[in-house]
C-alpha positions in Angstrom: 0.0 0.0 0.0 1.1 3.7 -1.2 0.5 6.2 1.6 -1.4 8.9 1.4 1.0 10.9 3.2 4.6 10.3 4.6 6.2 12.5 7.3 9.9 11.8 8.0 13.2 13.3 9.8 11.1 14.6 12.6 10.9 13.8 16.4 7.7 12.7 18.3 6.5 13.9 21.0 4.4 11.6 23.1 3.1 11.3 26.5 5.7 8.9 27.4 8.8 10.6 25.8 10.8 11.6 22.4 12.1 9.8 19.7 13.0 10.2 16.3 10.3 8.1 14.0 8.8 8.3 10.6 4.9 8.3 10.1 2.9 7.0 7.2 -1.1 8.3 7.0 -3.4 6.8 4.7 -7.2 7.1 4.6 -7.0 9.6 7.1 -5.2 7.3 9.9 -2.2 7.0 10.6 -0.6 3.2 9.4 2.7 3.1 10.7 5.6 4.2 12.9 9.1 3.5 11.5 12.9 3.8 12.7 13.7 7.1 10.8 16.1 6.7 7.7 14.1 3.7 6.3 12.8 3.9 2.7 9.3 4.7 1.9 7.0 6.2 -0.6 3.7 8.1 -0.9 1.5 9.9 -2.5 3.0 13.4 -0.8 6.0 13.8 1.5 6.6 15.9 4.0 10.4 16.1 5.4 9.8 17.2 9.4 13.9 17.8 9.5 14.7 20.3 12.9 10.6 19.6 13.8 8.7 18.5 16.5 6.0 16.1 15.6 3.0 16.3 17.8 -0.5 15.1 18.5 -2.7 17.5 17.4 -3.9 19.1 20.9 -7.7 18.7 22.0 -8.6 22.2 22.7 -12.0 20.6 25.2 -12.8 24.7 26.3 -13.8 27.1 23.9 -17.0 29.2 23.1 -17.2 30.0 19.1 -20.7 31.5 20.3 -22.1 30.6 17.0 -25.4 30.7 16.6 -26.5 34.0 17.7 -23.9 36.4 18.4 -21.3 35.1 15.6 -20.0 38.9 15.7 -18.6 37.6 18.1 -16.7 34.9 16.7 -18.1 31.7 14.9 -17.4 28.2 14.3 -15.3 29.4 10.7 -13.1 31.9 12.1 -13.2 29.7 15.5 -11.8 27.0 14.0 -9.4 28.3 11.7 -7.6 29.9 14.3 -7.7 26.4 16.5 -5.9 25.2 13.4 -3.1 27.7 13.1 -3.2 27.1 16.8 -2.2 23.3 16.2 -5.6 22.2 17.5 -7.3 19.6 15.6 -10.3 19.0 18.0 -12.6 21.5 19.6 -15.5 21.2 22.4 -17.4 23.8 22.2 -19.0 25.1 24.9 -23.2 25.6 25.7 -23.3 29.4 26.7 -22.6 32.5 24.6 -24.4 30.9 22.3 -28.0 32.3 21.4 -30.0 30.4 22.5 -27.8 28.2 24.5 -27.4 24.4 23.9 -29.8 23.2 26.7 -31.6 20.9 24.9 -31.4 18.4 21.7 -33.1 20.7 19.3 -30.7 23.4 20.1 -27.8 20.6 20.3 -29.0 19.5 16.8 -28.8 23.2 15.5 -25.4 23.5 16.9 -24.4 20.8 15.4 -25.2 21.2 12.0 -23.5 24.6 11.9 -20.2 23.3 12.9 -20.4 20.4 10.2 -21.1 23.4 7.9 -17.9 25.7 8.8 -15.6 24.1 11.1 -12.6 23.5 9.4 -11.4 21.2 13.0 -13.0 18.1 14.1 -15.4 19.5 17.5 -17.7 18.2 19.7 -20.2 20.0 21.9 -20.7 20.4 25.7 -24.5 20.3 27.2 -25.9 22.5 29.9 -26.7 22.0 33.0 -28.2 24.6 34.6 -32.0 24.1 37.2 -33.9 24.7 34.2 -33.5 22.2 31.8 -32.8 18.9 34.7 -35.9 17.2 32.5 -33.8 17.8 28.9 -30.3 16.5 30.0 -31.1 12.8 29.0 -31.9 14.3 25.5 -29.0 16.3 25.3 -26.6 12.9 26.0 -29.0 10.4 23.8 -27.5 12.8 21.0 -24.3 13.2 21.8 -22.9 15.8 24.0 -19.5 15.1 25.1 -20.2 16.6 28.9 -22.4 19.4 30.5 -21.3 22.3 31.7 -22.9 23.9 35.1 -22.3 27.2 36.8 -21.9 27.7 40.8 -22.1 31.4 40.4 -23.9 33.6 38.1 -22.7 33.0 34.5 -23.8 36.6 32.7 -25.8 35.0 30.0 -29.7 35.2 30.1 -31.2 31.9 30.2 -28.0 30.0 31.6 -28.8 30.4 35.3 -26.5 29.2 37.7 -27.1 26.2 40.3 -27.7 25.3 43.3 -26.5 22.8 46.2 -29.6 20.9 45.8 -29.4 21.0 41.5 -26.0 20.3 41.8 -26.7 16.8 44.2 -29.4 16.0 41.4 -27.3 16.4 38.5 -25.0 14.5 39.8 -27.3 12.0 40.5 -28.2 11.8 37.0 -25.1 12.4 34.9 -23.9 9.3 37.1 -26.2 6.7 35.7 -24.9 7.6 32.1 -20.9 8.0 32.9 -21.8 11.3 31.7 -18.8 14.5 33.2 -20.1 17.7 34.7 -17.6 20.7 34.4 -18.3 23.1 36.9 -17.4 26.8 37.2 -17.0 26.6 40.7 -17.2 30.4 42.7 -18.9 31.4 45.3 -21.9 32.9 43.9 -23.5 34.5 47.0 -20.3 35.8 48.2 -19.0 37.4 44.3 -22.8 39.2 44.4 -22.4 40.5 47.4 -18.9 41.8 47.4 -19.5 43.2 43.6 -22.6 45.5 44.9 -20.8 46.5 48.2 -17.9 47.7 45.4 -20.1 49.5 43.3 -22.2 51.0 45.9 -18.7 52.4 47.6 -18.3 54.0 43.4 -15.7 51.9 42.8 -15.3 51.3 39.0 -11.4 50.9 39.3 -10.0 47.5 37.6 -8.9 46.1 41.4 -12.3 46.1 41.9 -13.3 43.6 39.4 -10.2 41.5 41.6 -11.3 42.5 45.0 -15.2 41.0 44.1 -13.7 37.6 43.4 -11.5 37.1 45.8 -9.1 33.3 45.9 -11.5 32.2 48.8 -14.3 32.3 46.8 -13.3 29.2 44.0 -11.6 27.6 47.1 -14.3 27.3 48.9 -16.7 26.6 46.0 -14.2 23.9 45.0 -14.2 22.2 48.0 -17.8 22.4 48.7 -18.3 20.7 45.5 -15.8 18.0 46.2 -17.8 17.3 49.4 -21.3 16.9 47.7 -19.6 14.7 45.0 -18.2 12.7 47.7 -21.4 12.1 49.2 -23.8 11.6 45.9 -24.3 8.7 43.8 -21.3 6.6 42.6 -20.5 6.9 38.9 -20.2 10.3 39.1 -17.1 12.5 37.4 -16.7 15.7 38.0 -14.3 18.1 36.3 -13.0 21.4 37.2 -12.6 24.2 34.5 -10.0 27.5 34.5 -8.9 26.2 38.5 -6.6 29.0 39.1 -5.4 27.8 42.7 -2.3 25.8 44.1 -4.7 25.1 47.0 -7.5 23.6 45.0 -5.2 21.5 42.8 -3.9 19.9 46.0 -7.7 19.1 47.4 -8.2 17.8 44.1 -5.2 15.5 44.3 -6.5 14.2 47.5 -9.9 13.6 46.3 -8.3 11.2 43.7 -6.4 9.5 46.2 -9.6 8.7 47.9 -11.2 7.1 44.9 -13.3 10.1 43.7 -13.4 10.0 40.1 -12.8 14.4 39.5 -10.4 15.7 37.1 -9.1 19.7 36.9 -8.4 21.9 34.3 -6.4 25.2 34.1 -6.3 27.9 31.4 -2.7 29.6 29.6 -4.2 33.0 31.1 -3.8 31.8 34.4 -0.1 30.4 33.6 1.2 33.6 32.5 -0.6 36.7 33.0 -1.0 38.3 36.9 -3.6 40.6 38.9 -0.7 43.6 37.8 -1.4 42.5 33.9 -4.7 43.2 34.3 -4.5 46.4 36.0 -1.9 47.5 33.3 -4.0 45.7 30.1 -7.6 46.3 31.5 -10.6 44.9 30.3 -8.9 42.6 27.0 -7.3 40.6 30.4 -11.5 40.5 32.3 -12.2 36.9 32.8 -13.3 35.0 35.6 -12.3 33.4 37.7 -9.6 36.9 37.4 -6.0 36.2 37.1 -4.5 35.8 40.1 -0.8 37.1 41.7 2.9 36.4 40.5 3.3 33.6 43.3 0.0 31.8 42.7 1.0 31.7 38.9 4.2 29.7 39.8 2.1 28.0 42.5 0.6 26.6 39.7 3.6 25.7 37.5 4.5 24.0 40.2 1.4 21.8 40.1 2.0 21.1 36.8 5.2 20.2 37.2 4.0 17.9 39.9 1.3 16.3 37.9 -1.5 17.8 39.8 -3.6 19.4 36.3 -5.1 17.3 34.1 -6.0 19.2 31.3 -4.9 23.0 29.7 -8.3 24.8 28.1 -7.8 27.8 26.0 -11.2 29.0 27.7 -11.2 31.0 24.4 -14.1 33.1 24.8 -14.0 36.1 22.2 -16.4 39.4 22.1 -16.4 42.5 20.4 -13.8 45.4 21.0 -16.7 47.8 21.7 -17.8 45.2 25.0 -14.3 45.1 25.6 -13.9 48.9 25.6 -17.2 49.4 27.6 -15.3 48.8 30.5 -11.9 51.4 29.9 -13.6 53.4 32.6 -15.9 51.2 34.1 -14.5 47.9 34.4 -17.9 46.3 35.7 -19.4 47.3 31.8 -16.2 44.8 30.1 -17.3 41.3 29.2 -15.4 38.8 30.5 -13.9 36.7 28.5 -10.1 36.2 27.1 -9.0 34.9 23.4 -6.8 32.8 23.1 -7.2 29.4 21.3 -4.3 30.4 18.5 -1.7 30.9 20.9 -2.2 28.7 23.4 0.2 25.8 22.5 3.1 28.2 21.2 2.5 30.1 24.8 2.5 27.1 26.8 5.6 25.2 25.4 7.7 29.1 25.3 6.8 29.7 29.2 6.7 25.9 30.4 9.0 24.3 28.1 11.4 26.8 27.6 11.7 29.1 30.2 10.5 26.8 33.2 12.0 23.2 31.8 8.4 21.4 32.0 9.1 18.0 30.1 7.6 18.4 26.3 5.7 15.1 27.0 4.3 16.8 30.0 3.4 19.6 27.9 1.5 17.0 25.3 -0.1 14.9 27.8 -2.5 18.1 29.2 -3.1 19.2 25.6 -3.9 16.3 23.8 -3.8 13.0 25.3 -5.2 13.6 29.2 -8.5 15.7 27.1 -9.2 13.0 24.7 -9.1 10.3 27.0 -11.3 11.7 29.6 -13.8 13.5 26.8 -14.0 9.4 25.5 -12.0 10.5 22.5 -8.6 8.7 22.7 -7.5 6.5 21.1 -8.9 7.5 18.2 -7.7 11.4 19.4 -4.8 12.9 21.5 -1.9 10.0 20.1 0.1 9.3 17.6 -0.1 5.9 17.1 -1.5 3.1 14.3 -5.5 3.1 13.9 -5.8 6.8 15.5 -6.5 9.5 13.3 -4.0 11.3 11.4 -4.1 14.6 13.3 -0.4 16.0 13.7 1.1 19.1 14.3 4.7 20.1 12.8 6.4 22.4 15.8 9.4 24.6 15.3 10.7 24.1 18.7 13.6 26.9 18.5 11.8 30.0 16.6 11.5 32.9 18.0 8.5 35.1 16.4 6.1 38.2 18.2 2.5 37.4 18.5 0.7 40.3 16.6 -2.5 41.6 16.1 -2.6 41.2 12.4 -1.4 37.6 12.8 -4.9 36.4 15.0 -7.6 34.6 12.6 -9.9 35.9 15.1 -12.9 37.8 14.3 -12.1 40.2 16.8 -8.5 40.6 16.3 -7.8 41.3 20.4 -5.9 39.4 22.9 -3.9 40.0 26.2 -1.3 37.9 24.5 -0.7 40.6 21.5 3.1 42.1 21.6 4.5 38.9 24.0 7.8 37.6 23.0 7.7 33.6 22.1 9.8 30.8 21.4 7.8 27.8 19.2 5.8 27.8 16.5 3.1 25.6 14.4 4.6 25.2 11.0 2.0 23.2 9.7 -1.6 21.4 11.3 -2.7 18.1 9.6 -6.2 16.7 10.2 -7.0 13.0 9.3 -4.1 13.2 7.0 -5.3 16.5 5.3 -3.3 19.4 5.9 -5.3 22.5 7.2 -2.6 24.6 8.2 0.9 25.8 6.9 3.3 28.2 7.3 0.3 31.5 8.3 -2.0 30.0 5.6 -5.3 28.0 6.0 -5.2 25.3 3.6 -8.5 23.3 3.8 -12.3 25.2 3.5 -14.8 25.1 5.9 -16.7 22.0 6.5 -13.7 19.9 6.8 -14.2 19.3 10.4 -16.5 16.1 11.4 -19.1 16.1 14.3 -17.6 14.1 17.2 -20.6 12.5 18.8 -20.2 10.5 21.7 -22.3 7.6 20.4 -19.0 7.6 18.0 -16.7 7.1 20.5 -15.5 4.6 23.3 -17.7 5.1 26.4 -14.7 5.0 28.9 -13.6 8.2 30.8 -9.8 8.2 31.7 -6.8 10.6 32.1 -4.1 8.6 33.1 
């Protein structure tokens, strides 16, 4: 057999290490993993000399807010930029969207649009929220790769945050069908409260927006779900998005080591920008959880370091300048939200890889292989190896480039990332074999991406 595609001189990076390999793709798997310098043939060959040759990453937190507010961004301009990103898989999330994805006709909408314009693979996340309980069997008979809940309030109408008592119920639920729950977990009588005693006071200073969501807010909301979890129905997984905390990372850790099946995510954002960033950048830097301060940031290199994350999620979650620049002198007007799905692997491997010495495989393991296993993808996602799908990412490990405005496939072409110095950069993106991304240009139209339906996939929930 001729492959379709053969990439050679290049070195993998896996979960379990490096090693120089050749890989042959054909009918958009990959066939074959060969000691490098061996003779082969294909249809098309790409020579990977000086590269990095990596999984593409499984970007399992973004909102492409598409439909209803795609000035915002969109499942095209989304996706594109998840493919000069290196990202071959999305999951999208249920809010931002109008309406939201709360129940199967709404999933089925969604769904259709991203087979229309994605140019990357995607799945979609349900909500979970107390006012849809009765639609959240619908939402996984067709599909949904997990739901998505809110413990404070989540700024979009119709996506209303939940309780203790909705929480014990989901749970209860999502347990019989090895379903996951992500949870935004803050305090949400504690953020309202300290917000209106701040605005009442006048306060419209960017601290402000810091001071309302204090650290003891997501540790405590963290730890009071970890309680409940502890105490509902077995089967249960629960998995924490954009943790920004040493402290919860370590409760976390010991809720593993007690059997509980949770899992924890944490965001670039929170990796390398601080509470200073945002009082210099303003309201492009609003998100929340906010950022947090220099020592919690290598706090939490450390528990990466340490094996303590899971999973890095671009939380990508893109609006127009004029909501950004609502807030320039009101920082309560901002949305809060941060883009950054096309920079996040180049980001992650120049401040982890490079300038902390986090292990590349490491680095791989949070971006691709943890998120596909426990999102039911892998093997078929998140690995290079024969019978998985011939998603691969050519790296530049040693360039050193600027990341500029004009550069973002965005829609809205702003990020708290632009001007920031990098070392790394995706050469080329190759989804099942077919290259969608090389060298600044996007090579494949939109449409190319496939649905991702859980029914599709392996029913098993891992991440080691």
């Amino acid at each position: 057999m001729k492959p379709d595609l053969f990439i050679t001189n290049g070195v993998v990076v896996a979960d379990h290490g490096m090693f120089k390999a050749d890989m042959a793709i054909h009918g958009e798997k990959i066939v074959g993993i060969f000691s490098p310098g061996e003779k082969h043939q294909a249809e098309q060959m790409i020579d990977a000399k000086d590269m990095w040759v990596l999984p593409g990453a499984v970007d399992s937190h973004v909102h492409f807010n598409e439909p209803g507010r795609e000035s915002w961004e969109g499942f095209e301009t989304g996706s594109k930029s998840a493919a000069a990103g290196g990202i071959t898989t999305v999951i999208d999330m249920p809010l931002n969207s109008s309406p939201c994805t709360l129940n199967l006709t709404e999933l089925k909408r969604k769904a259709a649009i991203g087979e229309k314009l994605s140019v990357v693979d995607f799945g979609l996340w349900g909500g979970a929220t107390p006012d849809n309980i009765d639609d959240l069997e619908g939402l996984h008979r067709g599909g949904v790769l997990g739901f998505k809940a809110f413990m404070s309030n989540s700024g979009i109408d119709g996506f209303n945050h939940i309780n203790d008592g909705d929480l014990l119920e989901i749970l209860e639920r999502l347990g019989k069908w090895n379903q996951i729950l992500g949870l935004h977990a803050e305090n949400d009588s504690i953020t309202a409260c300290l917000a209106e005693k701040l605005k009442s006071s006048g306060r419209v200073d960017r601290k402000a927006w810091l001071e309302s969501r204090p650290p003891f807010v997501e540790e405590e909301a963290v730890n009071r779900a970890l309680f409940l979890a502890k105490n509902s129905s077995p089967g249960i997984f629960l998995h924490f998005v954009h943790t920004t905390l040493r402290s919860n990372m370590q409760a976390i850790a010991e809720a593993k080591k007690k059997g509980l099946k949770v899992t924890v995510e944490t965001c670039p954002h929170y990796l390398t920008l601080t509470e200073r960033d945002f009082v210099k950048l303003g309201p492009v830097a609003k998100c929340a959880p906010p950022l947090r301060s220099e020592q919690e940031v290598e706090a939490l290199w450390g528990c990466l370091r340490n094996g303590l994350v899971d999973t890095i999620g671009s939380d990508h979650s893109p609006c127009t300048w004029e909501l950004k620049a609502k807030g320039e002198k009101n920082i309560w007007k901002a949305w809060g939200g941060i883009s950054g799905i096309q920079t996040m692997l180049p980001v992650m491997y120049s401040e982890g890889v490079v300038k902390r010495g986090l292990a590349p495989s490491r680095l791989v393991s949070m971006l691709s292989c943890n998120p596909a296993r426990l999102f039911g993808l892998y093997p078929r996602k998140g690995v290079l190896q024969p019978g998985s799908d011939g998603d691969v990412v050519l790296f530049d490990p040693k360039k050193k480039w600027v990341i500029r405005k004009e550069n973002l496939l965005y829609k809205n072409k702003h990020s708290p990332f632009v001007g920031k110095k990098v070392t790394g950069s995706v050469e080329m993106t190759i989804l099942r074999g077919k290259i969608i991304y090389r060298s600044g240009d996007i090579t494949a139209p939109p449409g190319t991406g496939k649905f991702l339906s859980r029914q599709s996939f392996s029913q098993t929930r891992t991440t080691r």
